[in-house]
Legacy VTK file of the C-alpha trace (Angstrom):
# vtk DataFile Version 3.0
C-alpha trace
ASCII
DATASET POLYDATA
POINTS 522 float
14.284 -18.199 0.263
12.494 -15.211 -1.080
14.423 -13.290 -4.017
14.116 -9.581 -3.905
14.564 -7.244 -6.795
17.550 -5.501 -5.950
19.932 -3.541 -8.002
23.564 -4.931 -7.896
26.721 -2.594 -7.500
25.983 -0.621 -10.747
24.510 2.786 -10.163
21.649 3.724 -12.572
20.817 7.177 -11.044
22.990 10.206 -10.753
24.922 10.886 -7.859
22.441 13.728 -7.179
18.686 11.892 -7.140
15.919 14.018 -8.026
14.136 13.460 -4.455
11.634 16.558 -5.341
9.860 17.371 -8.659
11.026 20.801 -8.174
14.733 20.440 -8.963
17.736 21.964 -11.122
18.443 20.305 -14.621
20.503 16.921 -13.915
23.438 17.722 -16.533
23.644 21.174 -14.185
24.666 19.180 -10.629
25.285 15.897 -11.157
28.903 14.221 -10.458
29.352 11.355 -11.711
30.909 8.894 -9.182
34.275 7.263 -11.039
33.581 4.360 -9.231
30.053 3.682 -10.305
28.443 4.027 -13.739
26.856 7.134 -14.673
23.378 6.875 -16.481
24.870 8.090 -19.398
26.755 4.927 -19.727
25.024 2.550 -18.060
21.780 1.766 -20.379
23.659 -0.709 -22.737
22.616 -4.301 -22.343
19.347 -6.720 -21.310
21.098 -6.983 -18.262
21.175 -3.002 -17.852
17.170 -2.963 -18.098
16.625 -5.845 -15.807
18.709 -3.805 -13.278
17.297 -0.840 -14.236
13.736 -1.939 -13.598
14.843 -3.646 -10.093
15.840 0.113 -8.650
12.492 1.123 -9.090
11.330 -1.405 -7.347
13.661 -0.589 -4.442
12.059 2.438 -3.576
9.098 0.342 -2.141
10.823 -0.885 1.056
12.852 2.379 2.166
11.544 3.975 4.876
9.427 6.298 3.060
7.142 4.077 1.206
6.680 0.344 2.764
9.368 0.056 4.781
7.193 2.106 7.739
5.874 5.410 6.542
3.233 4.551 3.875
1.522 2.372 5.933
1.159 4.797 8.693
-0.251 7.600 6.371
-2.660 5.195 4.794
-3.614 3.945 8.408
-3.637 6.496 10.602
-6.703 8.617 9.742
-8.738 5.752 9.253
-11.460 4.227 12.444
-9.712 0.997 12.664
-6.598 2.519 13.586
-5.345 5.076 16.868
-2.224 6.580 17.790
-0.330 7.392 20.803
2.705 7.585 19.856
4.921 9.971 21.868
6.675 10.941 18.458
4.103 13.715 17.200
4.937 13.521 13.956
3.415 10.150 13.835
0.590 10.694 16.175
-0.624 13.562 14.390
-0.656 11.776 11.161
-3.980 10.375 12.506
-5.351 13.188 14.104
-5.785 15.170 11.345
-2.652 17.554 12.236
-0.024 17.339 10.365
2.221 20.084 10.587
3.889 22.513 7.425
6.749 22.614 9.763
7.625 18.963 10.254
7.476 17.149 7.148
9.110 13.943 9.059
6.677 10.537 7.438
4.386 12.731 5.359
7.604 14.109 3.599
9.429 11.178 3.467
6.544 9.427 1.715
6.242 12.285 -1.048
10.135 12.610 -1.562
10.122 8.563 -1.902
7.433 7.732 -4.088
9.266 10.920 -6.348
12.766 8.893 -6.364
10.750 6.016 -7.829
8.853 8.001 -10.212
12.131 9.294 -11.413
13.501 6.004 -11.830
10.673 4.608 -14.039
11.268 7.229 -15.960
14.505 6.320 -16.787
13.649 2.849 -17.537
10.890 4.323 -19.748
13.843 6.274 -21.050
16.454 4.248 -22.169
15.144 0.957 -22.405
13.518 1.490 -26.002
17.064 1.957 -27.856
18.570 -1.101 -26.196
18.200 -4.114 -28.410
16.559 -7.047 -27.206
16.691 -10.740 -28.231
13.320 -11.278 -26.999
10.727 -8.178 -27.635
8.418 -9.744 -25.302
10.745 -9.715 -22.603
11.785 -5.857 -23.504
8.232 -5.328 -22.833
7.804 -6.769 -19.718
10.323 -4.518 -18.500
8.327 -1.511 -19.673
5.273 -2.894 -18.131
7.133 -2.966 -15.140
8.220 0.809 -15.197
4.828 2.180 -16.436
2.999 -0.132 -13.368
5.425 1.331 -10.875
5.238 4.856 -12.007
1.688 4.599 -11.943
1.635 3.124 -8.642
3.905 5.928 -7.274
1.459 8.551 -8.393
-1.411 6.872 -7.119
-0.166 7.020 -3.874
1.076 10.841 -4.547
-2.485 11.670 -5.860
-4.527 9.882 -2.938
-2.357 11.238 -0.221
-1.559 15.016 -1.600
-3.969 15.612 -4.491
-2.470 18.233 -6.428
0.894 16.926 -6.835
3.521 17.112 -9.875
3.339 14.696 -12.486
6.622 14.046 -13.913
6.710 12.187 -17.375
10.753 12.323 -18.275
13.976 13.466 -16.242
15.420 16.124 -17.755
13.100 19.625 -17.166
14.108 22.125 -14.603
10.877 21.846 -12.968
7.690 19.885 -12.780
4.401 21.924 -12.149
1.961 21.259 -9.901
-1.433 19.245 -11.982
-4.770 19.133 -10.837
-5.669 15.989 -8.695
-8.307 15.268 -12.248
-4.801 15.278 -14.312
-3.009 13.057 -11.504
-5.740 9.975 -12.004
-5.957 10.154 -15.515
-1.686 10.020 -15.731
-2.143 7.053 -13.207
-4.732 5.641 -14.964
-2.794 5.695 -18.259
0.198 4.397 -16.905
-1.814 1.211 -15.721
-3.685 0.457 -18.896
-0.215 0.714 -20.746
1.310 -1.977 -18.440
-1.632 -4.299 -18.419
-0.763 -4.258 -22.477
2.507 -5.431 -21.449
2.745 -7.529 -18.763
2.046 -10.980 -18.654
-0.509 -12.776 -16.362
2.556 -14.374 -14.566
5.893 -15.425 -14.886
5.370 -19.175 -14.018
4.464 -19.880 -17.817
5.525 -19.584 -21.399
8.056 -17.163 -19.660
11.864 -17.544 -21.277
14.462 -14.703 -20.169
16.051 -13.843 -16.840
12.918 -13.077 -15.091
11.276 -16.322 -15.358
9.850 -17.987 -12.690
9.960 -15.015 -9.998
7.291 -14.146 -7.992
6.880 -10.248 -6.843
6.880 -9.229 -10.237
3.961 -6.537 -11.347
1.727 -8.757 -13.695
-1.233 -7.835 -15.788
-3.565 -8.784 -13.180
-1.567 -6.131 -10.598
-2.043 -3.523 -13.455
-5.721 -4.239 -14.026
-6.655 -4.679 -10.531
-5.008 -1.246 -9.738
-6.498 0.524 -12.910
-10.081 -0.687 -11.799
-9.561 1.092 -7.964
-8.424 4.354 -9.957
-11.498 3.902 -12.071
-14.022 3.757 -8.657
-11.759 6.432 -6.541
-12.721 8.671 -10.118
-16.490 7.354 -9.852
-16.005 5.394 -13.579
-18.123 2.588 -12.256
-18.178 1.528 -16.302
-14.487 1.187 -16.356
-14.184 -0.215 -13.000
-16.287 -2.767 -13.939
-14.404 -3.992 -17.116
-11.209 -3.985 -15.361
-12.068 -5.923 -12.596
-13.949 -8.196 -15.000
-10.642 -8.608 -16.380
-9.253 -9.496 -13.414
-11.305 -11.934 -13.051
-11.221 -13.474 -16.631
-7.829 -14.177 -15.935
-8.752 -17.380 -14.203
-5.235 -16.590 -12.033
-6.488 -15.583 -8.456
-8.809 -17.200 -6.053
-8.730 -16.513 -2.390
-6.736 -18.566 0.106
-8.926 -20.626 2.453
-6.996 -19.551 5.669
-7.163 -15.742 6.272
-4.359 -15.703 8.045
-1.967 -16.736 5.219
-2.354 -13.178 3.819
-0.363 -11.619 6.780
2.466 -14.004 7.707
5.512 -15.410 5.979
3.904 -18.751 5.614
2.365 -18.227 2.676
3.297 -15.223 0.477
3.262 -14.590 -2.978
-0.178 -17.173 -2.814
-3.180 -17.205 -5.150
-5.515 -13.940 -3.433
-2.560 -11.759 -4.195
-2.403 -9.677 -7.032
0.337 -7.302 -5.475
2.732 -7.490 -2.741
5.964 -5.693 -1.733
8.799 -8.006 -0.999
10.549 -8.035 1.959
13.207 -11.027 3.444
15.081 -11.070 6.553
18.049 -13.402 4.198
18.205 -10.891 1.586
20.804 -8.065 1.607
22.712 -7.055 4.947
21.198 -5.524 7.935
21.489 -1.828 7.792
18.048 -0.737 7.696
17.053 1.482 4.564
16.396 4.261 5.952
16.459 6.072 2.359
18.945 7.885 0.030
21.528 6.001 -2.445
21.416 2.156 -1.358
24.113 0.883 0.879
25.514 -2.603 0.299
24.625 -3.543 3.719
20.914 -2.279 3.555
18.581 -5.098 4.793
15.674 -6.125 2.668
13.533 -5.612 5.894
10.022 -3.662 7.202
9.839 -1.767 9.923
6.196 -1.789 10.105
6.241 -4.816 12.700
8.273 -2.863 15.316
5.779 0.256 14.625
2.695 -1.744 15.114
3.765 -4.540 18.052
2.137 -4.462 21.054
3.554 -3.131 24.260
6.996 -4.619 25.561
7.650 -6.350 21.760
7.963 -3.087 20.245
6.900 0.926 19.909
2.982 0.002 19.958
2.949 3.353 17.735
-0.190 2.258 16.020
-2.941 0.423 17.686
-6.572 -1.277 16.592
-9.904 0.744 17.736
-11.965 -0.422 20.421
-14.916 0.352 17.453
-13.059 -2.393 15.145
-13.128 -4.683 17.770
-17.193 -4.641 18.497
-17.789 -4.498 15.611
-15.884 -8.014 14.928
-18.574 -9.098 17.301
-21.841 -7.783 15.349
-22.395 -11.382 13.454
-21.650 -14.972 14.733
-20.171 -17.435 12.426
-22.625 -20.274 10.738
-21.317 -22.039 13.843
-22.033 -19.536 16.278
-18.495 -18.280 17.012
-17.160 -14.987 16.754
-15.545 -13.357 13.388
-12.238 -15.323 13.024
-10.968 -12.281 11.502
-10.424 -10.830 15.294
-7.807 -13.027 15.725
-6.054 -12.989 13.292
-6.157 -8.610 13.713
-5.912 -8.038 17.226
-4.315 -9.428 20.134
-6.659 -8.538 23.572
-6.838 -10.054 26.732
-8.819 -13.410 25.974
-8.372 -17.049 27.782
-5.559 -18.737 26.318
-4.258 -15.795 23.964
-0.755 -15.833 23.082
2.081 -13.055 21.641
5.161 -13.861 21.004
5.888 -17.515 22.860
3.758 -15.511 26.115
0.683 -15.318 27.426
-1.053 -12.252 27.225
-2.264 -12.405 30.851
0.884 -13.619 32.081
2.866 -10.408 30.472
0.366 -7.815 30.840
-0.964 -9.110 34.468
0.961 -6.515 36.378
-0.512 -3.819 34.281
-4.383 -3.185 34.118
-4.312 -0.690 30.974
-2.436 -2.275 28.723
-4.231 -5.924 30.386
-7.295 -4.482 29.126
-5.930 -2.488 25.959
-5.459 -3.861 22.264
-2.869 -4.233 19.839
-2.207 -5.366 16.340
-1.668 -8.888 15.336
-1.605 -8.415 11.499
1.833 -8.012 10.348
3.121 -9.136 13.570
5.616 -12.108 14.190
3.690 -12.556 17.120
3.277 -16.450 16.427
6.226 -17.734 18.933
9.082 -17.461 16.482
10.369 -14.445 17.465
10.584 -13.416 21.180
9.855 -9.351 19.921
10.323 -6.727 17.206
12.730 -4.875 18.627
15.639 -5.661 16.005
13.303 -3.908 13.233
13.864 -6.725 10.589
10.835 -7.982 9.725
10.571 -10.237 6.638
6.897 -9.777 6.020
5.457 -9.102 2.763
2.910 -6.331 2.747
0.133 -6.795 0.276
-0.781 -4.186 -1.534
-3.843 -5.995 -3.626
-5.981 -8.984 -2.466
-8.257 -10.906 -4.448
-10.346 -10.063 -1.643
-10.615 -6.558 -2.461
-11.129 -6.847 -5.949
-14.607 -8.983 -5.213
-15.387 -6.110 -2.841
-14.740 -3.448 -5.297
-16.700 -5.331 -8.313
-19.526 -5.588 -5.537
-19.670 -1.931 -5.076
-19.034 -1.590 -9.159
-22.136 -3.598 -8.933
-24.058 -1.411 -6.649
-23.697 1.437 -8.154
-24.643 0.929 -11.608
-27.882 -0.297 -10.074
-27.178 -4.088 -9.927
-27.923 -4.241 -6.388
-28.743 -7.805 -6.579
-25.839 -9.376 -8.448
-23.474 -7.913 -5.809
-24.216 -10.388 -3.459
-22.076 -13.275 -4.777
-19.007 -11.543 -4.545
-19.570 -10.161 -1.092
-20.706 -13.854 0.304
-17.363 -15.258 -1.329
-14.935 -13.222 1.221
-17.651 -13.865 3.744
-17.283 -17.508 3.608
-14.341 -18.147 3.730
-14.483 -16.962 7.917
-18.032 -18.879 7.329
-20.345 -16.102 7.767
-24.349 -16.549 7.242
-25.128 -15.895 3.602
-25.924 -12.588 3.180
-28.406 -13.393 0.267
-30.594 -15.299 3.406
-29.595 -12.880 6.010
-30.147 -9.382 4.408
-32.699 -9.864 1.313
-33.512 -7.563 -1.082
-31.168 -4.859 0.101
-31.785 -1.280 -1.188
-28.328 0.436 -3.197
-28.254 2.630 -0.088
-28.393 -0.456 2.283
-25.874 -2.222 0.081
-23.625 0.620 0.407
-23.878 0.460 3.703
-22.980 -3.048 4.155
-20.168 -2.533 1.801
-18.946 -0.628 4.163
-18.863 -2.964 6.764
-17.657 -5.985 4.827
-14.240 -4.017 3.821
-14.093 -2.775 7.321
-13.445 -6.194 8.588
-11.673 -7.659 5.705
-8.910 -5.032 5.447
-8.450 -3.585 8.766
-4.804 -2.312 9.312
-4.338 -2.467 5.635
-4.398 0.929 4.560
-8.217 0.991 2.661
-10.497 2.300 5.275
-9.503 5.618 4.972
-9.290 5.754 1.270
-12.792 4.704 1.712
-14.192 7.103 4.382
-13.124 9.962 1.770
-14.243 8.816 -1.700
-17.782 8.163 -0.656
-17.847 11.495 0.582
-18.339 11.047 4.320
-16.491 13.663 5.698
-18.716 16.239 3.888
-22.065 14.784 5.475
-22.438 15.921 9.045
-24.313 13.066 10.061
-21.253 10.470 8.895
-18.745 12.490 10.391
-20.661 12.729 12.962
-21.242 9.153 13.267
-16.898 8.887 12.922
-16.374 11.292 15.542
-18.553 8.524 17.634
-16.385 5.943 16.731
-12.869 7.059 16.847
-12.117 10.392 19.005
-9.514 11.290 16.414
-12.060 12.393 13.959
-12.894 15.398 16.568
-9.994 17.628 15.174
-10.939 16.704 11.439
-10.641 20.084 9.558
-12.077 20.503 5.659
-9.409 20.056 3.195
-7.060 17.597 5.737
-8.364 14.623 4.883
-5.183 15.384 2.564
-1.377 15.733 3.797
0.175 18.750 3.186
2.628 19.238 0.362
5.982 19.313 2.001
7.378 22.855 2.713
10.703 21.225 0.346
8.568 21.186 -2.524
6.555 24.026 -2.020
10.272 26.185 -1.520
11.538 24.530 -4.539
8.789 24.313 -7.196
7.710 27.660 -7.968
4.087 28.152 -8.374
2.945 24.955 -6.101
0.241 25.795 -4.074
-0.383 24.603 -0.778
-3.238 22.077 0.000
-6.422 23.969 1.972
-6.822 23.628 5.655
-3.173 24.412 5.862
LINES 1 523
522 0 1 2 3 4 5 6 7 8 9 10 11 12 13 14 15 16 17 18 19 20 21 22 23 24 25 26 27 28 29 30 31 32 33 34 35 36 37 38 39 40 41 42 43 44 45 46 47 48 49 50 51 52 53 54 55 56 57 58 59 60 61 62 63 64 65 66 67 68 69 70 71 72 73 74 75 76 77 78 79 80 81 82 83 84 85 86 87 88 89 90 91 92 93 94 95 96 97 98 99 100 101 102 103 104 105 106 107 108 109 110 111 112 113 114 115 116 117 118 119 120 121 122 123 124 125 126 127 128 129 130 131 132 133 134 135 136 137 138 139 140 141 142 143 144 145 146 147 148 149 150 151 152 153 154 155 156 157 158 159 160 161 162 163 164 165 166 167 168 169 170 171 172 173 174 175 176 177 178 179 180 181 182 183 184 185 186 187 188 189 190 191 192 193 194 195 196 197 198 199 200 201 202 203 204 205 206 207 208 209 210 211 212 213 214 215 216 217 218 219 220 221 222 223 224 225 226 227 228 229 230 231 232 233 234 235 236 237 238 239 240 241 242 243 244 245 246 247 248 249 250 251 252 253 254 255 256 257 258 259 260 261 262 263 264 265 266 267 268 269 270 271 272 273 274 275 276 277 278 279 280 281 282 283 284 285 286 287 288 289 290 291 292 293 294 295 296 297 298 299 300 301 302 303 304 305 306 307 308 309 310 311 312 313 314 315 316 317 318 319 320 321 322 323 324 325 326 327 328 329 330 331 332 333 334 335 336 337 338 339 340 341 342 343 344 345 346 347 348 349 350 351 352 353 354 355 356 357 358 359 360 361 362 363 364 365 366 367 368 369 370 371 372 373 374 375 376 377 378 379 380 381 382 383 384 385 386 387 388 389 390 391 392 393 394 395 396 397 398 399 400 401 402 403 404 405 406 407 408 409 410 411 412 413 414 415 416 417 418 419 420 421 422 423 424 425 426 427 428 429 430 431 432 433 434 435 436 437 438 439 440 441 442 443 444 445 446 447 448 449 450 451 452 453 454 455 456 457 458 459 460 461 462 463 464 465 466 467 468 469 470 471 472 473 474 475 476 477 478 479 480 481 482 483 484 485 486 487 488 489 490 491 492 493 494 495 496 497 498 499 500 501 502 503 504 505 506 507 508 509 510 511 512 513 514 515 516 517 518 519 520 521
């Protein structure tokens, strides 16, 4: 059984969360429940910490962040990913038009990733003056809260840009920071939990958190300060930290793709990161966000988003470009990418959803016979006959090994060491026993490289929220020939307008924080 990091019946936060940066002082509003402790009295103990740090965690699988809205954001705009989802809010989070006026996912997502922010801050807070038995394990906690925070506002600075950055939790209001300030709080907050943390919690670990997996770890804190360091062009930096990484001697990737998008084997050596989820954890109330019920479920919502048609809302679906391009390069053995499989479910001899057979289910129905749909994330396998009771216990993982040999390739790249990239590509590559690439593509050019950098992550992380993140930081949205060339491959790209390859700050926030100033293109 998977443990999640919950927070028991305690209350660490005020009765009145700070769900916006822009808000009134906390000693101004805040009740204090008589039933529940107040923060005031609540940071006394080891115990208090442990619990403390567990909250923030919490705010990873409520509807705003993991649950089902982060994913969709990080998705959506991306070429491996459409929408036609009747719910425009959620359609439109892909096409580039996201409206001021309906701040449903987008707003959700901001005023989320704020409530965990706000948390780590009390951690970061309080913890200090508690006394600890074991320093070490004081510190872990800490390197807990500054990973999380920092992982927050990563996601606040990628998504929004210039967002608030808010340090402690007791000013009136938080101003607005430049989108330079935002990665260089982020990237602070990860280089002061890879001092803390330890590589794992398997060994020379003593103290409550022993032994449990889920935890942020050095590795999760260096892998995460290295993508900060290439999303800010530090290809220096990025280089050490994923060297680091590396050094660790903790991660190697898992010889069966597959294992990195099921519950058969989470928590495994390729990842560095992943948000827990259980379907035995907890009640099932779904956590739709707000001050935790005692019946919330532990549960992600993603599955039911992303099922195919008659297992669940088929709100997001795979690209017909992501499938062809699955197709581009045969196996060593001649077969196609076994990736495909293991992404998409399509109308192919003897393919299977959910204890079905595609033909059999969709036979009476030529579009969606002939359509596509996700398989990553699914619990398509024949254990479940659909999605529909939105309780998936799948972990989403937030950093593969995987990416980090991708990332160190590009690293590579671009401080002109074209040719030692190659290793790290042709170690994702054969594990789904692709040609090398050494033998295949000699001699590559940077630009070339670049260009089958592209293509490598592409494959390797569709449906996981990268491609997009990609498509902006090396700039293609700005060159009318790539965007051009996106257009081509995904039709949602046609209502791309400068300045929206960001979200707009909710209208909330913008009401509430004086001085924030809207992103452009809105």
């Amino acid at each position: 059984m998977k443990r999640i990091f919950t927070l028991k019946n305690a209350v660490v936060l005020p009765a009145i969360a700070l769900v916006l940066s822009g808000c009134v002082r906390e000693e101004d509003l805040t009740q204090v429940d008589p039933n529940n402790n107040s923060a005031a009295s609540f940071w006394k103990t080891e115990d208090d910490a442990l619990q403390g740090v567990n909250s923030v965690y919490g705010s990873l699988i409520t509807d705003g962040t993991y649950m089902r809205s982060t994913p969709i954001l990080l998705d959506g705009k991306a070429d491996d990913s459409r929408s036609n989802s009747p719910w425009a809010a959620m359609a439109n989070c892909g096409r580039f038009n996201s409206s001021i006026a309906d701040a449903a996912i987008y707003g959700w997502c901001y005023e989320t990733c704020y409530q965990g922010m706000y948390r780590a801050n009390q951690v970061l807070e309080h913890v200090p003056s508690i006394e600890f038995e074991d320093e070490d394990y004081k510190n872990r906690i800490l390197g807990q809260a500054y990973f999380l925070r920092g992982l927050y506002l990563f996601h606040m600075v990628n998504l929004f840009k210039n967002v608030p950055i808010p340090l402690t939790t007791g000013e009136v209001y938080h101003p607005q920071k430049t989108q330079e300030e935002g990665w260089a709080q982020v990237k602070a907050d990860l280089q002061m939990a890879a001092d803390l943390l330890p590589a794992s919690y398997t060994s020379g670990i003593s103290g409550p958190d022993a032994g449990d997996a889920g935890r942020a770890t050095k590795g999760a804190a260096l892998a995460y300060l290295g993508k900060a360091q290439l999303f800010t062009y530090d290809y220096a930096g990025a280089k050490a930290s994923f060297e680091a990484v590396m050094g660790l001697g903790v991660y190697s990737l898992v010889s069966n793709y597959k294992d990195n998008f099921t519950t058969a084997n989470e928590n495994n050596s390729e990842s560095i990161f992943e948000v827990q989820f259980s379907r035995d954890a907890g009640g099932v109330a779904l956590g739709w966000g707000g001050a935790p019920g005692s019946d919330w479920g532990k549960t992600s919502a993603r599955a039911i988003t992303y099922a195919p048609r008659a297992f669940g809302w088929t709100d997001m679906q795979p690209t017909w470009t992501l499938f062809n391009e699955y197709h581009e390069e045969a196996t060593v053995s001649g077969d196609v990418d076994p990736r495909l499989d293991v992404s998409i479910i399509y109308n192919k001899p003897g393919m299977m959803l959910y204890g079905q057979s595609f033909q059999t289910v969709y036979g009476g129905s030529p579009a969606d016979l002939n359509d596509l749909f996700w398989r990553k994330y699914e619990n398509a396998d024949g254990d479940f006959a659909n999605e529909y009771d939105w309780r998936s216990g799948i972990n989403e993982r937030l950093m593969r090994y995987a990416d980090v040999l991708l990332m160190y390739a590009e690293v590579l790249n671009e401080l002109g060491q074209t040719a030692q990239a190659y290793p790290y590509i042709q170690q994702v590559r054969s594990r789904v026993n692709l040609p090398d690439l050494a033998t295949a593509h000699p001699g590559m050019t940077q630009a070339q490289m670049r260009e089958q950098i592209g293509h490598e992550r592409f494959l390797e992380f569709s449906s996981e929220g990268h491609r997009f993140d990609d498509i902006r930081r090396w700039g293609w949205l700005q060159d009318a020939t790539k965007l051009a060339w996106l257009k081509n491959r995904d039709s949602e790209f046609n209502t791309y307008q400068a300045g929206r390859e960001y979200f707009p700050i909710p209208q909330l926030e913008m009401d509430n924080n004086p001085g924030t100033v809207q992103n452009s293109g809105y």
